[in-house]
N, C-alpha and C positions, 0 to 999 in steps of 0.2 A: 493528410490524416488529421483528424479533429480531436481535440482532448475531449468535447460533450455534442451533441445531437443538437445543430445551429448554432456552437460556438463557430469563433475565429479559426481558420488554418493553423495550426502551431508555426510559428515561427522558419521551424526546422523540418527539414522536410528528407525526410531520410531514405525516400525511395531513389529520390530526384538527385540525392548527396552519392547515393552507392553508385547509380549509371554514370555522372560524371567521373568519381573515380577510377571506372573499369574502364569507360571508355579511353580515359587520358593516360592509364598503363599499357595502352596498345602499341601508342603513337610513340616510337624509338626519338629521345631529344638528345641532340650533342650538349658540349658545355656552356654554346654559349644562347640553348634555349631554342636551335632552329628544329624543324624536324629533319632527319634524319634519309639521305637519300637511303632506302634499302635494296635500291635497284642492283643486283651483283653486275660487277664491269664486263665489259662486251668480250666475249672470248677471240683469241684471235682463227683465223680462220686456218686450219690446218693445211691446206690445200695450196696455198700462199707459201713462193718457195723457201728458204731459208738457205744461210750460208752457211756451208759447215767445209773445215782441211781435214782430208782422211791422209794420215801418214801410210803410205801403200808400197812396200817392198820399195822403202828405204828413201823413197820421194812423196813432197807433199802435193797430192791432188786436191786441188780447190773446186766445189762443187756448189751450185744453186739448186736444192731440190727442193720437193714437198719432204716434208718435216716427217711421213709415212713410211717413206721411201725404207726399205730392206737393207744393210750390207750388202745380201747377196744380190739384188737391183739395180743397186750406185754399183758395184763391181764390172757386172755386165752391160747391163743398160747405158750409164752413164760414161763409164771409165773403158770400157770394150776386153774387159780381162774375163775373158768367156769360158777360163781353162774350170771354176769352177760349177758347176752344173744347179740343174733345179730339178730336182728329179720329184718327190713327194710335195714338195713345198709347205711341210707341215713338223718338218725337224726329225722323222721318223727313219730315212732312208742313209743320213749322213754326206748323200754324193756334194753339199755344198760346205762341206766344212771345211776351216782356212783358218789361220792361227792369228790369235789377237793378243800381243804380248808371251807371244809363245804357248797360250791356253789355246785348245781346238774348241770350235764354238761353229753350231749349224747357224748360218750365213742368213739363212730365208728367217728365220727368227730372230734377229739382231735388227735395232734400227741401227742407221749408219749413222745417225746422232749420235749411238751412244759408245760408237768407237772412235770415234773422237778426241784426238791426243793420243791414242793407243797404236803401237805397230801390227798393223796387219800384213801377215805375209799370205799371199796364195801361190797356187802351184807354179804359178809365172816368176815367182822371186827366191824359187828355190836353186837352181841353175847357176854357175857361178862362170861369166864367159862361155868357153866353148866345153866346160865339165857339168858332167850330169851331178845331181847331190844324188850322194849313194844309196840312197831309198829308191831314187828313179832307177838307180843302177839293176841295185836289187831286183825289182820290178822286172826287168827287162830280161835278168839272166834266168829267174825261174818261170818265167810267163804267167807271172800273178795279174794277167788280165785277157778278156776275150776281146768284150765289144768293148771294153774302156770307158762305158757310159761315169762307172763309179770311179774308173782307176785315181784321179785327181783329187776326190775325197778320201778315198782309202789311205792313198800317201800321203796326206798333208796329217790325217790320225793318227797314222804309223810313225810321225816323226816325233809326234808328242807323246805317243805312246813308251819310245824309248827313250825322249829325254827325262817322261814319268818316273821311270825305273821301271817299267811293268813289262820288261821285254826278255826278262831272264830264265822264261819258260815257255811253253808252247801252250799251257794251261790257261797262265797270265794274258800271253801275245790275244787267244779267242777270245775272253773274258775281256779286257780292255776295246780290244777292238770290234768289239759286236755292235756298236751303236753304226757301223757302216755298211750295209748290205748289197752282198757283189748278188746278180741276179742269175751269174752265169756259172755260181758256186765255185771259184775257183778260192775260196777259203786255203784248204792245204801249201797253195801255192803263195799265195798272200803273207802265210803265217811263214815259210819257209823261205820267202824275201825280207819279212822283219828282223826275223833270226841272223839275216846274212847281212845286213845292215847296222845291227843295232853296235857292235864294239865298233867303228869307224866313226860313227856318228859321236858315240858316246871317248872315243878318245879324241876327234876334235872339236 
């Protein structure tokens, strides 16, 4: 920019002042002046197994998995504890739920990373020796099941259902326990095995 028509250049040159500016506010400097890697660090690869201890009806299994890997697929897959099922595989049907810290939790939805330090029991670590735990008992005196596909999610519900408190009615028992769906309807009979379970459980 010229102050008159054939003068000198001024001096200052304020076009040429602004694009330096803008451009050197782009460029990230650390402290001590370098520029700034803004590359984000390489993610690790998930697929890449990981070490994780699932504490499992009362012993610690050590496992190498993908970091992906399900509860309910470390249970099966990995561990061969096949009592709990995959039925929907989308958390909807219940047949894979198994207690983690005594809370019932659908298995197919849980990473097993993140039960991790937590006890989980399944249907295989309810059994005590040669004695049935009295839900299976239950189970077996009213014939709360046909094909069985769910029985093993139903009863691991039904034991948190009454350690809940939710078992002091037949109201409560449906109402708690619908998140588990028997396909062969034998509801009545289900809710009529809670019932006959739930004070033994709950006095010991």
């Amino acid at each position: 920019m010229s102050d008159k028509p054939g003068s000198k250049q001024s001096a200052f040159d304020r076009r040429a002042f602004m694009a330096a500016a803008a451009g050197s506010a782009l460029v990230p400097m650390t402290a001590r002046g370098a520029v700034e890697d803004a590359r984000p660090p390489a993610a690790q690869d998930p697929s890449l197994p990981v070490d994780v201890t699932l504490q499992v009806n009362g012993k610690d299994k050590r496992l190498s998995i993908d970091a992906r890997t399900t509860l309910l697929d470390a249970l099966r897959e990995h561990l061969k504890l096949t009592g709990s099922k995959k039925g929907c595989d989308h958390g909807q049907c219940g047949a894979c739920t198994v207690l983690v810290d005594d809370r019932r939790v659908v298995s197919c939805l849980t990473l097993a990373l993140a039960a991790e330090g937590q006890e989980i029991t399944t249907i295989e670590g309810l059994a005590t020796d040669d004695h049935l735990h009295p839900m299976q008992q239950a189970f077996i005196d009213n014939d709360a099941f046909q094909c069985g596909y769910c029985t093993p999610g139903q009863i691991m519900s039904a034991v948190a259902c009454v350690k809940e408190g939710h078992a002091s009615n037949e109201a409560d028992i449906r109402e708690y326990m619908s998140g588990n769906i028997c396909r062969c309807a034998a509801y009545p009979n289900i809710v009529a095995a809670v019932k006959q379970a739930a004070p033994e459980i709950l006095k010991g």
